[in-house]
N, C-alpha and C positions, 0 to 999 in steps of 0.2 A: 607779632601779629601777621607781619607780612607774610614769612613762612607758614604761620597756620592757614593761612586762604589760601596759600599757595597747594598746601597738603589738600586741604578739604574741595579744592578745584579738581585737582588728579583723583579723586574719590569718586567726586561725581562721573569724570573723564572715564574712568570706568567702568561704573557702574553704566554710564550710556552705553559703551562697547558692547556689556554685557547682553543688556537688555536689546540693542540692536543686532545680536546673534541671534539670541532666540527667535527674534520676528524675523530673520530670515530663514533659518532652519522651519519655522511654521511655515513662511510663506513656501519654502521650495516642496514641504509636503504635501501643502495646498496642490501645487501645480501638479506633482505626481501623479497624487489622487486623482486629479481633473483628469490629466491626461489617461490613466490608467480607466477609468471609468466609459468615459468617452470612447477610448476602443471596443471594449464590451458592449457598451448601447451600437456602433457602428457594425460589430458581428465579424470586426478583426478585417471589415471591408475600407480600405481609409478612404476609397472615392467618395465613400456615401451613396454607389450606385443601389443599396441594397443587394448584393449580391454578399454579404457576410452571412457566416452562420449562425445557430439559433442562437440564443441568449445562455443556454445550458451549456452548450457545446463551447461558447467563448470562454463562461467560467470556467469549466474543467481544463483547457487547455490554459487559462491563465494559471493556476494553482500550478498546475504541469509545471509549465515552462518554470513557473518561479523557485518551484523545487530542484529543477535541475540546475539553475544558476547559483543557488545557494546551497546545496547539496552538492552536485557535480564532483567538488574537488575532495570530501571527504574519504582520503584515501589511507589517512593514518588513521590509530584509534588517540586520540586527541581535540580537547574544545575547538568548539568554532570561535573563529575571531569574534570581537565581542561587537563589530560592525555590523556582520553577516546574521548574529543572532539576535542584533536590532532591526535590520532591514526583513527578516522573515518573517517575527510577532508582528511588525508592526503590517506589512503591506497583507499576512493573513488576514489581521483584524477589521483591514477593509471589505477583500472580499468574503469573510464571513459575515458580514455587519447585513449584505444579501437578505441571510435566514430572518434574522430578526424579523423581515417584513412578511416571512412565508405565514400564514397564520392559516386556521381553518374556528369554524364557527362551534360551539359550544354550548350547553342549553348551563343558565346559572341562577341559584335562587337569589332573589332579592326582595328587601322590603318597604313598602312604598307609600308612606300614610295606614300601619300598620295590616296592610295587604301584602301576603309573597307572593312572589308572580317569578314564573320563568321568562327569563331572558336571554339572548341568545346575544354571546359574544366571543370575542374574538383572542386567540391565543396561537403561541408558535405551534407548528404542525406538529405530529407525536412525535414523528419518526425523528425530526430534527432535535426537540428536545432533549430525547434522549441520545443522542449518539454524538452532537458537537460536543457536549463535555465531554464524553467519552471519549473522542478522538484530540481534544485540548490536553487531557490528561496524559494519553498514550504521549503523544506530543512534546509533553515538560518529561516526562518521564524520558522519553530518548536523548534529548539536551543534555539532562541532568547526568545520564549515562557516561555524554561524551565528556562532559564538566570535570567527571571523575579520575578524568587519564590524564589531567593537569600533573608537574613533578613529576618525579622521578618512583617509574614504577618496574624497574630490574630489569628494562626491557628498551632497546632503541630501534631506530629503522636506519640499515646499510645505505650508504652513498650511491650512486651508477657506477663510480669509479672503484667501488670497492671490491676488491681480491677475495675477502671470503666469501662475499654475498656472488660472486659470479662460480666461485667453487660450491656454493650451493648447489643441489640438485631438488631439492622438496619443493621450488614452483611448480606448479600447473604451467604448459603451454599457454593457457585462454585467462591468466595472470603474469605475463611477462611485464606488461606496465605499472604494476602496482611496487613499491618498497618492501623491501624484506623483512621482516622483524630479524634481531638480534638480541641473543639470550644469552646469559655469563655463561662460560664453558661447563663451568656441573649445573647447569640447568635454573629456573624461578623457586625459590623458596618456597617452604608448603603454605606459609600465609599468604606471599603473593599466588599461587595456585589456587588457593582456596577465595580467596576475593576474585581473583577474574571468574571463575566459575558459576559466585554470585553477579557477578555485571550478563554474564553471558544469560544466564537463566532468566534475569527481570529482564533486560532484552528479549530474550525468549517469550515471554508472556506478553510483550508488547504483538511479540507477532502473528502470535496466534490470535489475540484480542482483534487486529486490524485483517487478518483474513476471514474474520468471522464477520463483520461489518461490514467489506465488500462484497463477499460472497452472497449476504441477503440481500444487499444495496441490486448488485447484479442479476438476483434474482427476481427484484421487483421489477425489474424494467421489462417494456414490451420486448414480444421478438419482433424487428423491422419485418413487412411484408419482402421486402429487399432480399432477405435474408430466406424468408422462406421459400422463394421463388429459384431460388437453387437450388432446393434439395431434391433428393432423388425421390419415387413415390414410396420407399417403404424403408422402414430400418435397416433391413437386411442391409440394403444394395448399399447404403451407409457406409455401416459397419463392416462389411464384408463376410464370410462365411466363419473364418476362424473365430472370429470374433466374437459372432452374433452365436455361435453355436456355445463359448465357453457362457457367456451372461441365461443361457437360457438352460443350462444343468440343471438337475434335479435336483442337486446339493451345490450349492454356489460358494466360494470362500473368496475377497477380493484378495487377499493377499497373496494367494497360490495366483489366481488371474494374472497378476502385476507382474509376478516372478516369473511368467511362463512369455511376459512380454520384451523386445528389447527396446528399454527406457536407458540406453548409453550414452545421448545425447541428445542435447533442448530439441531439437526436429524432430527426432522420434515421438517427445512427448507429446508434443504441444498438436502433433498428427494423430495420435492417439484421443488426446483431448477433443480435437475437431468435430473426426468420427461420432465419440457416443455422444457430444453436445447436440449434433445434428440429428441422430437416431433418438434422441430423448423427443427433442422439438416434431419431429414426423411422430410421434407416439402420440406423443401429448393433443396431437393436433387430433388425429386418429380417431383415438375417445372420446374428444369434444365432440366432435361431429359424430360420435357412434358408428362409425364406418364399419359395415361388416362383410367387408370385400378387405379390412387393412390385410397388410403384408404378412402379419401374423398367422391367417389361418383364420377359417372357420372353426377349426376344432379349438382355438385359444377360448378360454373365456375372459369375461374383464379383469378376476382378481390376478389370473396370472400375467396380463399385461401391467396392470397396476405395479407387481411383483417385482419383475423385469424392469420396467421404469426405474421403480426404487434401486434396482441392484445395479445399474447403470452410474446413478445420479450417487451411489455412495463408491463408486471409482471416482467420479469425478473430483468429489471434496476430499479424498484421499490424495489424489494426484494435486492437487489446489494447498494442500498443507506437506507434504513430501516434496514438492516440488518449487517453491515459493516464486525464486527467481524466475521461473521459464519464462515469459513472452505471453503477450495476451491469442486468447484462441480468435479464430475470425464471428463467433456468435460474441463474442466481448466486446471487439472493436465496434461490433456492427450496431451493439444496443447503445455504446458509447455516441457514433456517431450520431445515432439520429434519434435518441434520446430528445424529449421537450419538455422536463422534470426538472426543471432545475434545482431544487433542493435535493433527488434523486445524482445529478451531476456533479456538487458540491462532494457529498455524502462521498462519492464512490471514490472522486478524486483523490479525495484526502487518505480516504482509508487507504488507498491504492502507494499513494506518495510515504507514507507512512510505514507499508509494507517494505516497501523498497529499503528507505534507508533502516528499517529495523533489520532486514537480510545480508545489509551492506554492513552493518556493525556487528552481526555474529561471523560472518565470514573473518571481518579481521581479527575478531576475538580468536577463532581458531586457526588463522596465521600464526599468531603467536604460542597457542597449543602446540601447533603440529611443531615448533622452533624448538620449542620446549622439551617434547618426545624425542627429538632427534638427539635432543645431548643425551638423554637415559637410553636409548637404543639407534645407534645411528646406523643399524644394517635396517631401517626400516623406513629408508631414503626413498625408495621406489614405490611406498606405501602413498595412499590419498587419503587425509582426513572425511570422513565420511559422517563425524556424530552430528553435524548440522541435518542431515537429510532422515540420518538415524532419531534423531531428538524430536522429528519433527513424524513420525508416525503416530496414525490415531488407532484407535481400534475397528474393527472392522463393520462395525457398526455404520461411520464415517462422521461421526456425530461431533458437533464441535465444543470446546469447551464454554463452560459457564460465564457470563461475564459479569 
């Protein structure tokens, strides 16, 4: 009997431990929360002088920041620790928990002592409804991705110290920090071929999904006066001559455009981007005001500036999907910064974060492609994998896929 109380003491002795974890794990996420919140109402200012910024601007840069910490090191194609994949859901489900409260008013029938009467109530905003699951799902979908490169899949990553990987020549300069892949000598078998092919493709479709939800997200947002108060008075002087002369042909093609341009690297682009972003915004403005002194000319009419507009604004979302990784243009940051949408600020974030690491997981996928090509043809050592940028052209339309 002695020994039974003895037993059934240690049980309980236990079970207290137990139960005294959990209520510290609740409580330190209590405290998180608190704290994490409390900077956001502060505006990231910790005097409390008020000098923080808006409340849009804090969430997006908190999503930011938490992506980069728990993203950051994602440099193999490999799960995340199963800490990092609990600390991301959960501290997300804070700051999306935000939307729940964005709501807009609603006219609804009801019946009332057998009278129906409209009444006017309250639900989450459209745009939020639709696009947090949308981006929840992109979301488990790229986890679930990295989930998949658990065991052993015909494939490893070289040492620093290792001899073949420094006799490699298939890095890139602007990848010298990243791990090698490493493929058996006759190359990945046609099954594992044929599987990473499919990881690389649903990847794929995540990123087009998430380009296509900032791009609008981007779209809605004001242009800052800030922003307009730099630009020059008319497109031209924008875009410059060569430029402004190829968009305004008779017969327009953007893909001959793009080829006629040098897009060799992220500054080229992202200069390019600038340009027609701001000659879009001087147009736009243009029209609104019916200005008939614009840059264009008196002999333009409206449909052909309409025209022009459009063949502008369809370089752009071709450059925006051909280009994924580059760097935000300066009318991005600008809508970003002084953005006061905060479900607009969520919205963009996310999709934007999402973008990233869905760019970051086809690149490695085709690390290990290009590993792979090298054992079937190794005089094609000096060659650059290029079908991420190839995979990612649309039609010339610029029109984005369905979602």
């Amino acid at each position: 009997m002695v020994r039974a109380a003895e037993e059934e003491q240690n049980v309980n002795s236990g079970l207290g431990d137990e139960s005294t974890t959990n209520n510290d794990d609740k409580n330190s996420d209590l405290e998180m929360m608190k704290e994490k919140f409390a900077k956001l109402l502060l505006g990231e200012d910790m005097s409390g002088g008020g000098k923080g910024v808006s409340s849009a601007l804090a969430l997006s840069n908190a999503i930011t920041n938490l992506a980069a910490s728990v993203f950051g090191e994602q440099s193999r194609l490999e799960p995340m620790p199963p800490e990092r994949q609990t600390r991301w859901r959960k501290e997300m489900d804070w700051l999306l928990s935000v939307t729940d409260h964005i709501v807009e008013f609603v006219a609804s029938k009801q019946n009332t002592n057998g009278v129906n009467m409209d009444v006017m109530v309250t639900r989450q905003r459209s745009d939020l409804h639709m696009n947090i699951p949308a981006l929840r799902k992109l979301d488990a979908m790229l986890i679930e991705c990295l989930d998949n490169f658990k065991g052993d899949h015909e494939f490893t990553y070289a040492s620093k110290n290792d001899n073949e990987s420094k006799s490699m020549s298939k890095r890139e300069e602007d990848k010298w920090w990243l791990p090698t892949p490493k493929v058996p000598p006759d190359g990945l078998s046609d099954a594992t071929r044929k599987w990473l092919q499919f990881q690389k493709d649903s990847v794929h479709q995540v990123l087009k999904a998430a380009l296509a939800i900032n791009a609008q997200i981007l779209m809605e947002m004001e242009v800052p006066e800030s922003y307009t108060e730099t630009l020059p008075k008319n497109g031209r002087a924008s875009l410059g001559d060569y430029i402004y002369k190829s968009i305004t042909v008779e017969h327009f093609d953007p893909d001959h455009f793009l080829s006629s341009m040098d897009l060799t690297i992220d500054h080229k682009i992202v200069d390019l981007k600038n340009r027609i972003e701001a000659s879009v915004v001087i147009w736009k403005r243009k029209m609104s005001a019916k200005d008939g002194r614009s840059g264009w000319g008196s002999g333009v009419s409206l449909e052909k500036r309409e025209q022009f507009e459009d063949r502008a604004e369809t370089i752009l979302l071709i450059l925006k999907q051909r280009y994924p990784g580059i760097p935000q243009s300066i009318l991005e940051i600008s809508k970003i910064e002084h953005n006061c949408n905060v479900g607009h600020a969520i919205l963009e974030s996310y999709s934007r974060i999402l973008e990233s690491l869905a760019h970051k997981v086809l690149s490695r996928i085709e690390d290990v492609q290009h590993a792979d090509a090298l054992t079937q043809d190794p005089s094609s050592q000096s060659l650059k994998l290029n079908s991420l940028k190839d995979s990612l052209k649309i039609e010339a339309s610029g029109k984005f896929p369905d979602l």
